[in-house]
N, CA and C atoms of all chains as a GROMACS GRO file, in nm:
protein
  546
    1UNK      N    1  12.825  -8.295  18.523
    1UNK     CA    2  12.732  -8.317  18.412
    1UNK      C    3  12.768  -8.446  18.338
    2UNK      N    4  12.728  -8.552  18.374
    2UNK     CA    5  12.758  -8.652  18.275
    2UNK      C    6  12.620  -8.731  18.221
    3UNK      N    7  12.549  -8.679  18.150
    3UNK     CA    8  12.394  -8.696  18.099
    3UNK      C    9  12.386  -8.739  17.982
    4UNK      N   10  12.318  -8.838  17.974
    4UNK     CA   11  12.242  -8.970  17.882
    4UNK      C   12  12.208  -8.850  17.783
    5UNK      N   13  12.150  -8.860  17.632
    5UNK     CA   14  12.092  -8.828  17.573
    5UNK      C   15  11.988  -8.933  17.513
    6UNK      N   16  11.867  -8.875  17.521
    6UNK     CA   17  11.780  -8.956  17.419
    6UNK      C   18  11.684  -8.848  17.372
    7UNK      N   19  11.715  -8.876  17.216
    7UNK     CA   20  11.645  -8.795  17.043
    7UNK      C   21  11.530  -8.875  17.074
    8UNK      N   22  11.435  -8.771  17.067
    8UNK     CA   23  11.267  -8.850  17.067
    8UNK      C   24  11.248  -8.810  16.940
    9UNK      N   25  11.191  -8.896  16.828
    9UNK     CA   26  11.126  -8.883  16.708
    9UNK      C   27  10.997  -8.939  16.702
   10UNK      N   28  10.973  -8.990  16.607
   10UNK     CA   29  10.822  -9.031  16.588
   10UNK      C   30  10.767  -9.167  16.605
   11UNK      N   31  10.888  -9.216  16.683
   11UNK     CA   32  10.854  -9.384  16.742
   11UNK      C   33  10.740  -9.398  16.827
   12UNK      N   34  10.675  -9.514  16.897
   12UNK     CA   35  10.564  -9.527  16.954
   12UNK      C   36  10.583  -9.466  17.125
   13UNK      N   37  10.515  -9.404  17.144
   13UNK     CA   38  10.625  -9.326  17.298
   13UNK      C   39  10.694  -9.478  17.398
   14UNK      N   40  10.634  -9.593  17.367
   14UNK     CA   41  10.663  -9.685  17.491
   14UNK      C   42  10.841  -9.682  17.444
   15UNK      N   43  10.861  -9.695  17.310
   15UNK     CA   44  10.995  -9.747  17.280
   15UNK      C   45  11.096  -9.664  17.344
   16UNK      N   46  11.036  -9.511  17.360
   16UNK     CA   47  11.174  -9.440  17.387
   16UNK      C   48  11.125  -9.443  17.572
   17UNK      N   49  11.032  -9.450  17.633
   17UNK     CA   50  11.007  -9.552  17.745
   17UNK      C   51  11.120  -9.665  17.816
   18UNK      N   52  11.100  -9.742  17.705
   18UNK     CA   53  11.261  -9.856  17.714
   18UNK      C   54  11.372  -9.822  17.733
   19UNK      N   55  11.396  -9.713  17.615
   19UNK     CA   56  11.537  -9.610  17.600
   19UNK      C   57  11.587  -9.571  17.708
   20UNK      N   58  11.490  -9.502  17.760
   20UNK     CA   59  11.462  -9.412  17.907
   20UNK      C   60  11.520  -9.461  18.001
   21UNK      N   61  11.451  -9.553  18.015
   21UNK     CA   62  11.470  -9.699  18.116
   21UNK      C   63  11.618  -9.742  18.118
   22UNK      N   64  11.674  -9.750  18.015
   22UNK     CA   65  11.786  -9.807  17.993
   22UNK      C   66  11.916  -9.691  18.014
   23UNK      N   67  11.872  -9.622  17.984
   23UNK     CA   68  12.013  -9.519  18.017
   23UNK      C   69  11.978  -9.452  18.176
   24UNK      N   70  11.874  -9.501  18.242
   24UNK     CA   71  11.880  -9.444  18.397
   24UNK      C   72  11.928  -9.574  18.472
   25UNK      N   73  11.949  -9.718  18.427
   25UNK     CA   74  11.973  -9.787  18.444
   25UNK      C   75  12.105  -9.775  18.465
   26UNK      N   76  12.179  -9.683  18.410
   26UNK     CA   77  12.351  -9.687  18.449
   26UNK      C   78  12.399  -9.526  18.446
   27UNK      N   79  12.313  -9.500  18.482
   27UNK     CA   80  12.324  -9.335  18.468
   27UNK      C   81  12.201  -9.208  18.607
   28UNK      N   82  12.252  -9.139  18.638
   28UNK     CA   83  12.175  -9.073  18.715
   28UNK      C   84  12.065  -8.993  18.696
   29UNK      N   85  12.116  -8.936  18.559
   29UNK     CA   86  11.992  -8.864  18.474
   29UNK      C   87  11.988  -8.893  18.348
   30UNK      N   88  11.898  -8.840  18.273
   30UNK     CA   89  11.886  -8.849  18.112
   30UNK      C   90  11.839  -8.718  18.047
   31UNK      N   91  11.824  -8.707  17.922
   31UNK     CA   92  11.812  -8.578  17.895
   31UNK      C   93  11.738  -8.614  17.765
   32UNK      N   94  11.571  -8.575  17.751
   32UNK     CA   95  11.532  -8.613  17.597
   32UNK      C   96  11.541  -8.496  17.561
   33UNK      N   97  11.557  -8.500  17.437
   33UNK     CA   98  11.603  -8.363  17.313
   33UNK      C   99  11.495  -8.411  17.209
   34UNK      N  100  11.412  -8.286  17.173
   34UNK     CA  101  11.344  -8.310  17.004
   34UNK      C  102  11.347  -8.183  16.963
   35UNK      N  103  11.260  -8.149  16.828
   35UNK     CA  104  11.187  -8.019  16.792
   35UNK      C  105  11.152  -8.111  16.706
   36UNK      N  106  10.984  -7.937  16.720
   36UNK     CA  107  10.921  -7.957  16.619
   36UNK      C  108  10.787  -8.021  16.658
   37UNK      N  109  10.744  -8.134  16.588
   37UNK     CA  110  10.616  -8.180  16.602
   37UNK      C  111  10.626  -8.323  16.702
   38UNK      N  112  10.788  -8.326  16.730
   38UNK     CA  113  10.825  -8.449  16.844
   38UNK      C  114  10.770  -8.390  16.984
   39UNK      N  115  10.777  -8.274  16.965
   39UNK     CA  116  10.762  -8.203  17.059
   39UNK      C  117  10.679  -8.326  17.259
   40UNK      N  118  10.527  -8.306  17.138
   40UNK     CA  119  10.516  -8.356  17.204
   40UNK      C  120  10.466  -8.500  17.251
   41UNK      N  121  10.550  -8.571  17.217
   41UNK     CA  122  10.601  -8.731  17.227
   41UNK      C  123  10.699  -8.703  17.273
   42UNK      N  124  10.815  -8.607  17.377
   42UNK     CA  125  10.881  -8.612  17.416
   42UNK      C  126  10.814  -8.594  17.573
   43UNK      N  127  10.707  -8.491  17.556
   43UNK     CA  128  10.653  -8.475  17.679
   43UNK      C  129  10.561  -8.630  17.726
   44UNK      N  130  10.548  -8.672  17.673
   44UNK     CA  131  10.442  -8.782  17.663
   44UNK      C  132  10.561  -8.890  17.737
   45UNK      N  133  10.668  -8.917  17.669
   45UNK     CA  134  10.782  -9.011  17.733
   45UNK      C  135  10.831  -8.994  17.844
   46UNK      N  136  10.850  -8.897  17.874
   46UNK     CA  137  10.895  -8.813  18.052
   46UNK      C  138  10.788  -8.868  18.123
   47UNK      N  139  10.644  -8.826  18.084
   47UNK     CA  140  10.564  -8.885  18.171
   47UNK      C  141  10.506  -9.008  18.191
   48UNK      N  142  10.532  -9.072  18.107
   48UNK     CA  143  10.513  -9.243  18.110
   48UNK      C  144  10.640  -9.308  18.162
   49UNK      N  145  10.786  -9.251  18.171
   49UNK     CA  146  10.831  -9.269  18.260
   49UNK      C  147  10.812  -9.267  18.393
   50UNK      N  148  10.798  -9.121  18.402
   50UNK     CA  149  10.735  -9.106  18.573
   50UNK      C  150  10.663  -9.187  18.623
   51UNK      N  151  10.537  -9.164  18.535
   51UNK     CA  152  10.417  -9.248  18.627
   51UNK      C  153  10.432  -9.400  18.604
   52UNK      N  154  10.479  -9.478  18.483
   52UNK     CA  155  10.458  -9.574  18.505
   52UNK      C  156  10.594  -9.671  18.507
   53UNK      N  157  10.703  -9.615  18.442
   53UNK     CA  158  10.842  -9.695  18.470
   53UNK      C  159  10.955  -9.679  18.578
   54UNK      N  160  10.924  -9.545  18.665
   54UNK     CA  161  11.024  -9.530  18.731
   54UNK      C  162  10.979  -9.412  18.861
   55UNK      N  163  10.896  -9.471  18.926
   55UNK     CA  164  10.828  -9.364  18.946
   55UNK      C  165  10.873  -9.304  19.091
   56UNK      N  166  11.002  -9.324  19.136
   56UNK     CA  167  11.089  -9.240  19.182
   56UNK      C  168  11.200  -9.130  19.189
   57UNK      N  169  11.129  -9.091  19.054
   57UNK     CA  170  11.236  -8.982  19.019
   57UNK      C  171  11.218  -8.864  19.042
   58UNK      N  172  11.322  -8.821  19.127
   58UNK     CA  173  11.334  -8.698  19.213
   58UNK      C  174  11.349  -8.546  19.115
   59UNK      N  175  11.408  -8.547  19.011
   59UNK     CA  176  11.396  -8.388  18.949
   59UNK      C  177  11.353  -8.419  18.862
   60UNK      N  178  11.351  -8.289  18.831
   60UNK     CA  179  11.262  -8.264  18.637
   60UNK      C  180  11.317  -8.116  18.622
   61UNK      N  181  11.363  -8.137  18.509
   61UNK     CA  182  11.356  -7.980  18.448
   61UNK      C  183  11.375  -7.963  18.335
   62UNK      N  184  11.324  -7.853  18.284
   62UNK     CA  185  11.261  -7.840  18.165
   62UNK      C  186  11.302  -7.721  18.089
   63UNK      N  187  11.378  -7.674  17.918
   63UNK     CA  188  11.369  -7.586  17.893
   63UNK      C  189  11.352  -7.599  17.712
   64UNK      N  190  11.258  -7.497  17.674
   64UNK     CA  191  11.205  -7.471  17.545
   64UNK      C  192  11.332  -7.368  17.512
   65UNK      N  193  11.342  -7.385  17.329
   65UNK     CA  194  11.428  -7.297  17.273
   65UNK      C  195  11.369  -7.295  17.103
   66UNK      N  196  11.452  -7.198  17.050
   66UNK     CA  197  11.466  -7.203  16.911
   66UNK      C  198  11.553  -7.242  16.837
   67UNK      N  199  11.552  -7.320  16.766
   67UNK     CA  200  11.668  -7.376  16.624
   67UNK      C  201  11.636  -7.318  16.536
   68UNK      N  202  11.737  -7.293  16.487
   68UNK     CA  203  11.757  -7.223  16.301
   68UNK      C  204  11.773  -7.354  16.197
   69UNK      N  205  11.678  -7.403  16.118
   69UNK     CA  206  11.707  -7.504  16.021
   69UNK      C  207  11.765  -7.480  15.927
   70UNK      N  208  11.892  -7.486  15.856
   70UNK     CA  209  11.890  -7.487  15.756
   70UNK      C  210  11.910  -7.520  15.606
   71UNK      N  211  11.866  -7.574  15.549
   71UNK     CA  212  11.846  -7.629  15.421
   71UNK      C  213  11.928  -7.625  15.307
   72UNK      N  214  11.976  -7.717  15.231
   72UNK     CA  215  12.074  -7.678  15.129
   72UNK      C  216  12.028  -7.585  15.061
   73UNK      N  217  11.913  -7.552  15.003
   73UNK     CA  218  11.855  -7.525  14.908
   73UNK      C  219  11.766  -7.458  14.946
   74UNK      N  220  11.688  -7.312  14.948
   74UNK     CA  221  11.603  -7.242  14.952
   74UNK      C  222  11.591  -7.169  15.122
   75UNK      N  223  11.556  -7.102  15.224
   75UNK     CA  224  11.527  -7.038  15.309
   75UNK      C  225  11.536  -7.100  15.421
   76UNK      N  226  11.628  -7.056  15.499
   76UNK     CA  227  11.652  -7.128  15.648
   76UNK      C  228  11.491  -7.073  15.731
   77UNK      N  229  11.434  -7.151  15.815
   77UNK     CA  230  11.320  -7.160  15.886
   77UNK      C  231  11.359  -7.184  16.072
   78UNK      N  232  11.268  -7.163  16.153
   78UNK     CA  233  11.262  -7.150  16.279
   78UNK      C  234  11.237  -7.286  16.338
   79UNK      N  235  11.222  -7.330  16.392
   79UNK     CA  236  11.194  -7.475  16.508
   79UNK      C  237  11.248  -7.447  16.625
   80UNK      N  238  11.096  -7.505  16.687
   80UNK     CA  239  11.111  -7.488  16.856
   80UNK      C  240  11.125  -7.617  16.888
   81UNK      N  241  11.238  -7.620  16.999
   81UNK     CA  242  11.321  -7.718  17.058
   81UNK      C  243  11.280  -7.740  17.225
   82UNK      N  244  11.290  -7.842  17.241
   82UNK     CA  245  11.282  -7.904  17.402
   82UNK      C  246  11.392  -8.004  17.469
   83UNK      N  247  11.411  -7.977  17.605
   83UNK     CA  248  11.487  -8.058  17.663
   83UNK      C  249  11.431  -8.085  17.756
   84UNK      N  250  11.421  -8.222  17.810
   84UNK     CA  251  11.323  -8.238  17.945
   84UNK      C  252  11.461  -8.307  18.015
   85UNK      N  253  11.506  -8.298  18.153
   85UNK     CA  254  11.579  -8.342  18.194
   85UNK      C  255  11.522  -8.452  18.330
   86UNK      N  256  11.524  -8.576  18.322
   86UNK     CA  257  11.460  -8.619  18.447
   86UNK      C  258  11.608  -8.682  18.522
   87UNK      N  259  11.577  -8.682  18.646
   87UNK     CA  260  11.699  -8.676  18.745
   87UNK      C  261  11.684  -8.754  18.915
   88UNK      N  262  11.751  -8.904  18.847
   88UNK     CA  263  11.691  -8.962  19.030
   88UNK      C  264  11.688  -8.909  19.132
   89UNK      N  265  11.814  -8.799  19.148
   89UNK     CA  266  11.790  -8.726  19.248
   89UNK      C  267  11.766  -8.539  19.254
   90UNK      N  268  11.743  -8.464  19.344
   90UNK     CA  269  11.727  -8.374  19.297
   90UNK      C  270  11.781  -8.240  19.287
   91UNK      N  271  11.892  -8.313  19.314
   91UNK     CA  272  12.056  -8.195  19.299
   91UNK      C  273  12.109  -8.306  19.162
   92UNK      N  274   9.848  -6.455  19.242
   92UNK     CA  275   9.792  -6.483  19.127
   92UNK      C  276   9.706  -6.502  19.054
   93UNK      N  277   9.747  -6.363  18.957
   93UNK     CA  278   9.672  -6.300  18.870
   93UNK      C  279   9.685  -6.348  18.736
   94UNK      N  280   9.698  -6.475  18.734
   94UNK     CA  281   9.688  -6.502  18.580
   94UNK      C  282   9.625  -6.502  18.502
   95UNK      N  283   9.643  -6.483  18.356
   95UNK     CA  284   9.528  -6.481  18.289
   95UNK      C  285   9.557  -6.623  18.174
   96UNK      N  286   9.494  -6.725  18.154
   96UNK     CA  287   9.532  -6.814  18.102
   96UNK      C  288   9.490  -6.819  17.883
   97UNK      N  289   9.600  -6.870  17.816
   97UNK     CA  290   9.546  -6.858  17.710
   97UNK      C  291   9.534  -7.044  17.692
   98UNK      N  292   9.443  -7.054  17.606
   98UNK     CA  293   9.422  -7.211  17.579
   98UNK      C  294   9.487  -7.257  17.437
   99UNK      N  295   9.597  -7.331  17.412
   99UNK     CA  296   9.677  -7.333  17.294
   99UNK      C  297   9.600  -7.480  17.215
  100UNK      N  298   9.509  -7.446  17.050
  100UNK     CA  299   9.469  -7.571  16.994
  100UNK      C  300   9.523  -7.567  16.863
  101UNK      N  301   9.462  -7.587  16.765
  101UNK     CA  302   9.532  -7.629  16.602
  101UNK      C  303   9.514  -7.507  16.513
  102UNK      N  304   9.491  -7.381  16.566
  102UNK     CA  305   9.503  -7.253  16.498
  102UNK      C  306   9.643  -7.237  16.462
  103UNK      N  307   9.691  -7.137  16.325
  103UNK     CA  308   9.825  -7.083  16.325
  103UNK      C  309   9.878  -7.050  16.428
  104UNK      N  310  10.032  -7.049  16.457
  104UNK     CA  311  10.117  -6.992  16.594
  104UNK      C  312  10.099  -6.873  16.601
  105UNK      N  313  10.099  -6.792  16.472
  105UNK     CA  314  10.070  -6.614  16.528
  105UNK      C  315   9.981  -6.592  16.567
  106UNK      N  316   9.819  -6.680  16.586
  106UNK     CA  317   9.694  -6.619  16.631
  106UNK      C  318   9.731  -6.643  16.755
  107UNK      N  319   9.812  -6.721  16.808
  107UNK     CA  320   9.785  -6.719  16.966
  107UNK      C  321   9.928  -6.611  16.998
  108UNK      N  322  10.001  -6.554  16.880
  108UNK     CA  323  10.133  -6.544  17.004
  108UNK      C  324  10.016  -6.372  17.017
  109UNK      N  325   9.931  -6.310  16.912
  109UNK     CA  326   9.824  -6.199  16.926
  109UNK      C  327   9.752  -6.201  17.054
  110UNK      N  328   9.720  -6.326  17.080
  110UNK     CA  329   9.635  -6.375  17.234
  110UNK      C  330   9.719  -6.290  17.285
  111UNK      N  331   9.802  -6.358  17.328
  111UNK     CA  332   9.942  -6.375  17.429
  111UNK      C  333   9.975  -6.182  17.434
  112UNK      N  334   9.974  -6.133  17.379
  112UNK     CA  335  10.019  -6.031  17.366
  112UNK      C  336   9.924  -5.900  17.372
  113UNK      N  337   9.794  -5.969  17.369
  113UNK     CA  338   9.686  -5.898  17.425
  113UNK      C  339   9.647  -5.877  17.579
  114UNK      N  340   9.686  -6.028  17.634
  114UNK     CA  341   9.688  -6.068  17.797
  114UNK      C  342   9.808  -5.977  17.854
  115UNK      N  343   9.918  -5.969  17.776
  115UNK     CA  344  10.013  -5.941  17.865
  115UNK      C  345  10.059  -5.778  17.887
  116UNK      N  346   9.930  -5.709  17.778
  116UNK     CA  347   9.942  -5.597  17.757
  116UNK      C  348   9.847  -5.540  17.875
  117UNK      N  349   9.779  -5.580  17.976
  117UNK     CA  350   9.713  -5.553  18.110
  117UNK      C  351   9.733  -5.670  18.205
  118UNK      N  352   9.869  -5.720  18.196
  118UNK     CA  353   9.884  -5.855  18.292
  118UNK      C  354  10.006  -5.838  18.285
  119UNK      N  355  10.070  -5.886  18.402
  119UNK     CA  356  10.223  -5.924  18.446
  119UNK      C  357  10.241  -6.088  18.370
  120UNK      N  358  10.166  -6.138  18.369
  120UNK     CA  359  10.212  -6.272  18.351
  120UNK      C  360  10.084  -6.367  18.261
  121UNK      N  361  10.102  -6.443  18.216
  121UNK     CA  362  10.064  -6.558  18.097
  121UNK      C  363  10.053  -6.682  18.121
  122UNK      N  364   9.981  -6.749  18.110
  122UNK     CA  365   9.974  -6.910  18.133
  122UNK      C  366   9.906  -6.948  17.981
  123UNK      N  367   9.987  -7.029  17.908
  123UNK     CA  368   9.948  -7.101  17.768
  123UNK      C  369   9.935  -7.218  17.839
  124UNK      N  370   9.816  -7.326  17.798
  124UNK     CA  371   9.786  -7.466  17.842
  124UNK      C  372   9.731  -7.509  17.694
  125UNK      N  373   9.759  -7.632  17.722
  125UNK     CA  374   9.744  -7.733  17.601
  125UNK      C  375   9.743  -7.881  17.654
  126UNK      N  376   9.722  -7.949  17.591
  126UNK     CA  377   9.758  -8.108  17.592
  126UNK      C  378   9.752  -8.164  17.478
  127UNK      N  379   9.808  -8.298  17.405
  127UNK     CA  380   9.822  -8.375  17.331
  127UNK      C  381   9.927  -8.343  17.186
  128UNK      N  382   9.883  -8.335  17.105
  128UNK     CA  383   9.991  -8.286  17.015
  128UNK      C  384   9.961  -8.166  16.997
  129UNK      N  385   9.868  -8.084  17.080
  129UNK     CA  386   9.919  -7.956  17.065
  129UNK      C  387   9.986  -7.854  17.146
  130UNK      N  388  10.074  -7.932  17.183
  130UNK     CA  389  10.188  -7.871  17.326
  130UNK      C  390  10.309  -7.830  17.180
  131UNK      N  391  10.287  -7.897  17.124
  131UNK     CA  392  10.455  -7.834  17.014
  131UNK      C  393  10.400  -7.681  16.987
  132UNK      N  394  10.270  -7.696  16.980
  132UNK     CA  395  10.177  -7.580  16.929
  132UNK      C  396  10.267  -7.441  17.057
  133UNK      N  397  10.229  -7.497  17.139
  133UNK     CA  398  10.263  -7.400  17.316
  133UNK      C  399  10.386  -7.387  17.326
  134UNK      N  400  10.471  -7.466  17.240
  134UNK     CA  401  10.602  -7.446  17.260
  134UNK      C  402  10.634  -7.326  17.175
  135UNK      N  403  10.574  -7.320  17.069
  135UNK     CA  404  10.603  -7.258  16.945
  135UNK      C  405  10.525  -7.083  16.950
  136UNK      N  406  10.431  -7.086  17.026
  136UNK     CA  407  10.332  -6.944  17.043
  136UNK      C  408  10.459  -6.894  17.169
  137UNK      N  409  10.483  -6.964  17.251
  137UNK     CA  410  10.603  -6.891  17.368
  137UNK      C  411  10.729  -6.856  17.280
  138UNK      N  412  10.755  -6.944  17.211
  138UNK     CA  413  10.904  -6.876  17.174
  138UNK      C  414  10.870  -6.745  17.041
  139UNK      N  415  10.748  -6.795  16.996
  139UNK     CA  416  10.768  -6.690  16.927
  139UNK      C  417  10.737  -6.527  16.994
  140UNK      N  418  10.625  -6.554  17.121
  140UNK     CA  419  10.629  -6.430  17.162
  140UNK      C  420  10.772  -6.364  17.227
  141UNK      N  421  10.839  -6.440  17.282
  141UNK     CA  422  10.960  -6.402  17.381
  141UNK      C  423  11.062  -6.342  17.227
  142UNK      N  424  11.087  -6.416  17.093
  142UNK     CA  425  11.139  -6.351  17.032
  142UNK      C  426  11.128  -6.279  16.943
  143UNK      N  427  10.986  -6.262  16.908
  143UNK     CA  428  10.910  -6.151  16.830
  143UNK      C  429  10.873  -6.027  16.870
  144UNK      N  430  10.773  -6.070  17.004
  144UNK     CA  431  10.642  -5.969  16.975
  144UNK      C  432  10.705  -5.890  17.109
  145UNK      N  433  10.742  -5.987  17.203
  145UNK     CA  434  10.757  -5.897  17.357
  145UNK      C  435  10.939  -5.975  17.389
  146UNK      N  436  11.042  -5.899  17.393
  146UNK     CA  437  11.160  -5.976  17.413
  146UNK      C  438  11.233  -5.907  17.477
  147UNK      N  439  11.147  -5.829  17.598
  147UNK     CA  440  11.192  -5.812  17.760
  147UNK      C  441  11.116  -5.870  17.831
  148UNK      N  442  11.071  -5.971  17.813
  148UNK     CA  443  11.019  -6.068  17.908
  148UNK      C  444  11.132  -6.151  17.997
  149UNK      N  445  11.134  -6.121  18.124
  149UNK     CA  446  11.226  -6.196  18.227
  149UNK      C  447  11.213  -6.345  18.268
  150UNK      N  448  11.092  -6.331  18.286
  150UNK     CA  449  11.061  -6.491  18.349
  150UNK      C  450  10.984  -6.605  18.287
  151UNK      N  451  11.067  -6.697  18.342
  151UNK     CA  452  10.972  -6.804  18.229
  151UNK      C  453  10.900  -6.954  18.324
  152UNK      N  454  10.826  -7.012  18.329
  152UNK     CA  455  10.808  -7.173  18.424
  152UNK      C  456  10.759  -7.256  18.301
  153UNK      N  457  10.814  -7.364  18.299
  153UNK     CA  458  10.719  -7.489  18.218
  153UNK      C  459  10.667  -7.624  18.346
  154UNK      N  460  10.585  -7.706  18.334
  154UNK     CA  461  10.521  -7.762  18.358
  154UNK      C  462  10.448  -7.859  18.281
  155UNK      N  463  10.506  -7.996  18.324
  155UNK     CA  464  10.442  -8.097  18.244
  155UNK      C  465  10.355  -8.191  18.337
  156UNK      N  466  10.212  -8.277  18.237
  156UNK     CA  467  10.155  -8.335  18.369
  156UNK      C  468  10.089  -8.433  18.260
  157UNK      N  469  10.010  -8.518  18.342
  157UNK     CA  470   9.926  -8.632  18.246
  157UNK      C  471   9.789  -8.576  18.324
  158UNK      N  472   9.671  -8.611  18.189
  158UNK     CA  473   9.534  -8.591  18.274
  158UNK      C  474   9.502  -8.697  18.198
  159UNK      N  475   9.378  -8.756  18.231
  159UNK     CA  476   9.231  -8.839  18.222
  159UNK      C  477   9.119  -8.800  18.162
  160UNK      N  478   9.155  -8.837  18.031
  160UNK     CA  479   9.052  -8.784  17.911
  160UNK      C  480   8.923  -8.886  17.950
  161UNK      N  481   8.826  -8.894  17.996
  161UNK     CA  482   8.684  -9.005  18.046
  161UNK      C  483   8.576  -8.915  17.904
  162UNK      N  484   8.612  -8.998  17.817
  162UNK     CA  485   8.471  -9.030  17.702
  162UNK      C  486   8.326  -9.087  17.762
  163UNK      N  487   8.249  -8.978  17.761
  163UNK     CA  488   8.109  -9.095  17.745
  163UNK      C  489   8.113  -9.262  17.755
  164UNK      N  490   8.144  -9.313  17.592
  164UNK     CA  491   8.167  -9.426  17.610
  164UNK      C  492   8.279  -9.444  17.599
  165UNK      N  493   8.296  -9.604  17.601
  165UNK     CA  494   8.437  -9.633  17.601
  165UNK      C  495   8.516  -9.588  17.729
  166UNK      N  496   8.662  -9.642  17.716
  166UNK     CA  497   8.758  -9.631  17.835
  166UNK      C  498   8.860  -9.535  17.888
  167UNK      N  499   8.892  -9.478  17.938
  167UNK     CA  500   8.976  -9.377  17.923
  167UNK      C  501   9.118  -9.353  17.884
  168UNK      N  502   9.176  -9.241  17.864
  168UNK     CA  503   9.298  -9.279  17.800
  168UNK      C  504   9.346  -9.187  17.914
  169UNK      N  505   9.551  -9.172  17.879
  169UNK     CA  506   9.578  -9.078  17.964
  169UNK      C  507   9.639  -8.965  17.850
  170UNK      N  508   9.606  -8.874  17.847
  170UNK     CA  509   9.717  -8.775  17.741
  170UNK      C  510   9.780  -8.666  17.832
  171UNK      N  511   9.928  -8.641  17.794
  171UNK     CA  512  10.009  -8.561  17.853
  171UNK      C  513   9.979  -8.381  17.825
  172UNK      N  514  10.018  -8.334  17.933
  172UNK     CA  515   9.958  -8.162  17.930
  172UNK      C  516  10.083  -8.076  17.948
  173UNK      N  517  10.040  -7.947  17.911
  173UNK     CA  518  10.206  -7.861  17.958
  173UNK      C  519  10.095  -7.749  17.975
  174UNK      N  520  10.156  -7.639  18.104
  174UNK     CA  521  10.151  -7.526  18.126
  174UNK      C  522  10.256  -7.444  18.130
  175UNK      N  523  10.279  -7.343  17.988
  175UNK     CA  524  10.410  -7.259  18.009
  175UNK      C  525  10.377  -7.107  18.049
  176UNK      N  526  10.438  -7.069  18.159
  176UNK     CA  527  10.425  -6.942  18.221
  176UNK      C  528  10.458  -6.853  18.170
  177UNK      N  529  10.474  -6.713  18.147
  177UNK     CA  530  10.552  -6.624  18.079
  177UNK      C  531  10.535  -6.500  18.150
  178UNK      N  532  10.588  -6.454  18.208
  178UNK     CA  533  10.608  -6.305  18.282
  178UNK      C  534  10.715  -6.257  18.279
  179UNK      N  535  10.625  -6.065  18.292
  179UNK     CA  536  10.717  -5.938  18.279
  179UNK      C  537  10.846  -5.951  18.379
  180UNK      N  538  10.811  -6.013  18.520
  180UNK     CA  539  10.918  -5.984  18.564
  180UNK      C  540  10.997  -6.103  18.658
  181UNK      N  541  11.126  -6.122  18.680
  181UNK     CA  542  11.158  -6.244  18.755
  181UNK      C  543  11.098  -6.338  18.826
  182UNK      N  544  11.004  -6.288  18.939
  182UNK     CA  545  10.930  -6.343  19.086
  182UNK      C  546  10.789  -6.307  19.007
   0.00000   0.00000   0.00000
């Protein structure tokens, strides 16, 4: 397991595109991480990778979860979390 | 396959995880579909059913894809899609 991370937030999807780009550039896989309403601009970046920056990449995998937020001040809340893993090859 | 598909848009998360839990109450299995920013939506109706409403659910698939939104006028765009599976039992 030695996997890239890239935090998708609310940047324009091409930028984390670049990101993408750049850590498969010296790395075998990458791994985007968000929650929440990144959600999906994370899915959006996986696939503008695929189809248009790298479009030999052999795995994908994918898993949804829950986070516990919680706040200094007033009621911890729920958030659903994603990891998309893309992988040049497919072991 | 016998799926029965629910369609995930900008309603509250509990009206669909009610869908979801209506389908699965004469169905082995679930298909939530969405595209654009409302896949956080699909992320959020699955986890809440798996840890609310039904949480002996065994099996899970996600699925990400791009489609071809073609407007009348104007040019087309591409927006990203997810199909998350949800079934009673492993296979």
């Amino acid at each position: 397991m030695n996997d890239n991370i890239v935090c998708i937030g609310s940047k324009p999807v091409m930028d984390y595109g670049t990101a993408i780009q750049q850590v498969l550039a010296s790395s075998d896989s990458v791994r985007l991480k968000t929650r929440g309403k990144a959600i999906s601009h994370a899915v959006s970046a996986a696939e503008v990778t695929r189809n248009r920056f790298i479009t030999d990449l052999k795995g994908k995998s994918i898993n949804i979860g829950t986070e516990e937020l919680k706040p200094e001040t007033g009621r911890s809340r729920n958030v659903s979390s994603i990891t998309i893993r893309l992988k040049k090859e497919v072991k």
